[in-house]
N, C-alpha and C positions, 0 to 999 in steps of 0.2 A: 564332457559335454558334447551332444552333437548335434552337427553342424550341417549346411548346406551350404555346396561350393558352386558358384555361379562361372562356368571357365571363359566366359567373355568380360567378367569385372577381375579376374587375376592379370597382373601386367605380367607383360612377355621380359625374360632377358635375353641378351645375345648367348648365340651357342657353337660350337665349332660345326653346326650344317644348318642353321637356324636360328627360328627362336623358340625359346622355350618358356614356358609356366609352370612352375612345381604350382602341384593342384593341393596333394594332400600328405603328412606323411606321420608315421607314427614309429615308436618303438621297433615294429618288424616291418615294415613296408613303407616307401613311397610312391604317390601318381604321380608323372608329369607329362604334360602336352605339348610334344614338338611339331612345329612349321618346318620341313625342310624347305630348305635355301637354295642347298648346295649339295654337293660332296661331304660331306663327313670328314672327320680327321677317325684314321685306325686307332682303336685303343682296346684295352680290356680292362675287367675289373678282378681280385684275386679273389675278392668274398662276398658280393654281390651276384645273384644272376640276374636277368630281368627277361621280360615277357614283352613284343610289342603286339599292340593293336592298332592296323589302318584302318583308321576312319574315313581318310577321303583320301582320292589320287591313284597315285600307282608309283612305282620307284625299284627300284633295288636296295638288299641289305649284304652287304657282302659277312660272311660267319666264315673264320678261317681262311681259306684256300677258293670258296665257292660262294657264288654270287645266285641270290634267289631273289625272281620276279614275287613284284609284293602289291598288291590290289589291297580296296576298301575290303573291310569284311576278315584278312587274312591276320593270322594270330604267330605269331612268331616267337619260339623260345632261346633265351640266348644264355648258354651255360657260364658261370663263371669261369676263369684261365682263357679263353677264347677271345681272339683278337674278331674286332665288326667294326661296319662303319653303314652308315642310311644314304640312299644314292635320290636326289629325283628325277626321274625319267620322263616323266609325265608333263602336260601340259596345265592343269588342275595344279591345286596347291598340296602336299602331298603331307599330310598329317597323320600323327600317330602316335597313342598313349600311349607311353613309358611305364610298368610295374616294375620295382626292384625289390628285392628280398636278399638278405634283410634292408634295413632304408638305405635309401641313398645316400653315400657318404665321400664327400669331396676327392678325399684320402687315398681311395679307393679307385680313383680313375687315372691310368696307366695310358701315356699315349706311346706310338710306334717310335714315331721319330723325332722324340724330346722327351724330356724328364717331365717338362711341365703338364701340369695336374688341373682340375678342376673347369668346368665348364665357365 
């Protein structure tokens, strides 16, 4: 069946830099919409990669070792095995869709400096 997703009637959860909305998600893919907050907590994922899109703001994403300035408009790919985390820099509210491949999967989220898992 399909659907249309209104991303101002999804309610937000909390998240470790935010909050967030899972928009959509299927068999190979999930969307979700994060508000950063804050700093990020470092994680990876082992079998997930994902894709960000800023939509509005400006911030940092730290990928590895290296920190990239990140504007509305800018498209960021994040490999899986790689440690990241969302920074906001900005004085705007600093948003940005989440694509994961394959979906997003709780299981799958590996933080730095703790075992503990899942947004």
């Amino acid at each position: 069946m399909i659907e249309k997703i209104n991303i101002s009637e999804v309610k937000p959860k909390e998240s470790s830099c935010g909050l967030l909305k899972e928009l959509y998600s299927s068999e190979n893919l999930s969307i979700s919409h994060i508000v950063v907050l804050k700093e990020g907590e470092k994680h990876m994922h082992e079998k997930m990669e994902e894709v960000y899109y800023v939509e509005n703001g400006e911030g940092g994403v730290v990928i590895g070792n290296k920190t990239l300035y990140i504007k509305k408009r800018d498209i960021i790919p994040i490999p899986k095995n790689t440690w990241h985390y969302l920074k906001k820099t900005g004085k705007e509210s600093l948003e940005v869709l989440v694509i994961t491949h394959p979906r997003y999967d709780p299981e799958d989220l590996i933080f730095e400096n703790s075992k503990r898992k899942n947004y």
